[in-house]
N, C-alpha and C positions, 0 to 999 in steps of 0.2 A: 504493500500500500504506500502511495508516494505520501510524502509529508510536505504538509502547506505548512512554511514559516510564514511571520507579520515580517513588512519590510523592515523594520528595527532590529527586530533578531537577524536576519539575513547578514542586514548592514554591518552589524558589529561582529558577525561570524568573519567576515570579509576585513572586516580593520584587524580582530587577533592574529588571524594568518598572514597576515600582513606584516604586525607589527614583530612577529615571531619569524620570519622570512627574514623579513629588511639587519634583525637583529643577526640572525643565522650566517645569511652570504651578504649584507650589503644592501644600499638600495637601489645600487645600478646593476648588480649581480643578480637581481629577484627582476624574474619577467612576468608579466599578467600569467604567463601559462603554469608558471609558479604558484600563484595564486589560485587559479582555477583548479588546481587537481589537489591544491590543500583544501579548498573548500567542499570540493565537488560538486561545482557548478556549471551552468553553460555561460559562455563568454558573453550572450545577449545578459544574461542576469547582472552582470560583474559591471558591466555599461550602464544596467540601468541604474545604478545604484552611486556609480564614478566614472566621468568619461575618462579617466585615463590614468595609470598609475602615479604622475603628480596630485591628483584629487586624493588619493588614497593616503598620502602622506600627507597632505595638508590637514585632512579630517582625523588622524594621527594626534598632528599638532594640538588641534583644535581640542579633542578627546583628553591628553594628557594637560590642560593648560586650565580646563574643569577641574579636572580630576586635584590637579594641585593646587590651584585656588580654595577649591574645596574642603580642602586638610586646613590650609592656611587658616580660613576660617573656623575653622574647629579646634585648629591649637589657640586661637584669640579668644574664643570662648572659655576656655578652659581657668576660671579664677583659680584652681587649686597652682596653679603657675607659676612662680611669680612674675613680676613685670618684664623683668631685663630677659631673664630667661625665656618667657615667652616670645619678645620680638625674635631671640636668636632662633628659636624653635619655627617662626612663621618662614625667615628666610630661608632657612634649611629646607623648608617643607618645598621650597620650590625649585629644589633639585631634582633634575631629573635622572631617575634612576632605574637600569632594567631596561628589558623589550628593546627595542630599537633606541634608544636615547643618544646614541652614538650618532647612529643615521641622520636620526632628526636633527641633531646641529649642525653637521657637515650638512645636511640639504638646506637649512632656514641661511646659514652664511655663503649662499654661493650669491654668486655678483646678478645671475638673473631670477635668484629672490629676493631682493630687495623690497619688493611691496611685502612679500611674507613675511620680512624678519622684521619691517616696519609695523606689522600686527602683530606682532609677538611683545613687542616693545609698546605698544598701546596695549595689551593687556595686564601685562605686568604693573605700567605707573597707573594706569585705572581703573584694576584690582586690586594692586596688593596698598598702596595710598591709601584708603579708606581703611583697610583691615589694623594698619602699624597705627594709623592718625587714633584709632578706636580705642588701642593699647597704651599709647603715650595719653589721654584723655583720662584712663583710670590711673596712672601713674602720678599723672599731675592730682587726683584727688588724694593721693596716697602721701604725696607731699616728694617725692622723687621728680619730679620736673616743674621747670616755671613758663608756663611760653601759652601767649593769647593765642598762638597760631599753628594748633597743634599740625592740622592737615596741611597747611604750607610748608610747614618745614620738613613733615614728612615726603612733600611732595619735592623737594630740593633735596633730598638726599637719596629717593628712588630713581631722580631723574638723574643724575652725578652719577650711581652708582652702573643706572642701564648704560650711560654710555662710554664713561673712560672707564668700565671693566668690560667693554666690547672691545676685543681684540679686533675686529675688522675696524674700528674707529682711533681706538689708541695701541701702538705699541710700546711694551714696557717690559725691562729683562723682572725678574723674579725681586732684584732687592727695591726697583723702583715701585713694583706693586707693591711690597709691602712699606713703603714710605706714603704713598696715597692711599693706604687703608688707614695707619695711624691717625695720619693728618684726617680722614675724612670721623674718625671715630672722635678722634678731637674737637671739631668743631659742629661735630653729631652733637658733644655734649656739649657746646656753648649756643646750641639754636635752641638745645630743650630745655635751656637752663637746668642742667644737670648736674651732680655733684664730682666734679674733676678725679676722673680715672673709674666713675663707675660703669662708663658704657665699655671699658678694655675688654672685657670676658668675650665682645664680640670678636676679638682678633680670632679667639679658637675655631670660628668658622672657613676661614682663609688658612691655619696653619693647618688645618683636614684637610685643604685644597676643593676647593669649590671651584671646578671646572665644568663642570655639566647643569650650571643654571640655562632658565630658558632667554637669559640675555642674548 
């Protein structure tokens, strides 16, 4: 008896093989016909759902960028937290980790996605802004920061950090990165009116190496 999937299940049957593909050989090493004998489907199906295996990885994108926003927001929730820890915890969360995460930033940095990796970069300062501006707001009730402006400044240091820690935008050997993380954690703490040296814990996330953000 054949089985009627909902176009939803189909479609996400079609992004894990995909994203389990792209991870496996690559994302120019995975052919649609790759795809189609992992799904087991016919090619008219695979069409209607993506015209074409760049649609497959954008909806990838798109898929994983929920999915870690989504955490994001659930580690901000989380009062048992505390403050500082929590901010470091929302950024961490927006590592991408697993399945293709390789693929996907070698595809979002190539020079003919440039509109892609420009939506990647409006996700991030108009997702994760509001989620940090949220944290530093109960902070400042807590008495840990002083600043009328909490979402600007949060948005001045989302927007600093997507783009001189974008390798396609700034080059920098290892000890200059870590001289503009100091400085940028430094002057983190003089926008949130903060207590000098309590935002450092955040270096720990650069000395992990945080290479697979979706910057």
């Amino acid at each position: 008896m054949r089985v009627v999937k909902t176009a939803e299940v189909r479609r996400n049957e079609i992004l894990d093989a995909a994203d389990e593909l792209f991870s496996q050989k690559g994302f120019d090493g995975t052919s649609t016909n790759d795809i189609l004998e992992k799904v087991e489907i016919a090619r008219g199906t695979l069409y209607y759902h993506f015209k074409s295996k760049e649609h497959i990885m954008d909806a990838l994108i798109e898929r994983y960028s929920v999915r870690l926003l989504g955490a994001a927001q659930e580690i901000a929730k989380d009062k048992s937290i505390p403050v500082v820890e929590r901010i470091i915890r929302v950024v961490m969360a927006l590592n991408l980790s697993g399945g293709s995460s390789k693929e996907i930033m070698e595809h979002i940095h190539k020079p003919q996605n440039a509109l892609l990796h420009q939506k990647i970069q409006r996700v991030i300062i108009n997702g994760v802004t509001p989620i940090l501006a949220g944290i530093i707001r109960e902070g400042t009730q807590q008495g840990l920061f002083n600043t009328p402006y909490p979402y600007e400044c949060m948005e001045m240091i989302v927007v600093y950090s997507n783009t001189v820690f974008d390798d396609d935008l700034v080059s920098m050997t290892n000890e200059e990165r870590a001289s503009r993380v100091q400085a940028l954690v430094v002057n983190a703490e003089r926008l949130l009116g903060a207590e000098r040296g309590s935002l450092m814990s955040v270096m720990q996330m650069f000395d992990n190496g945080d290479e697979d953000s979706l910057e």
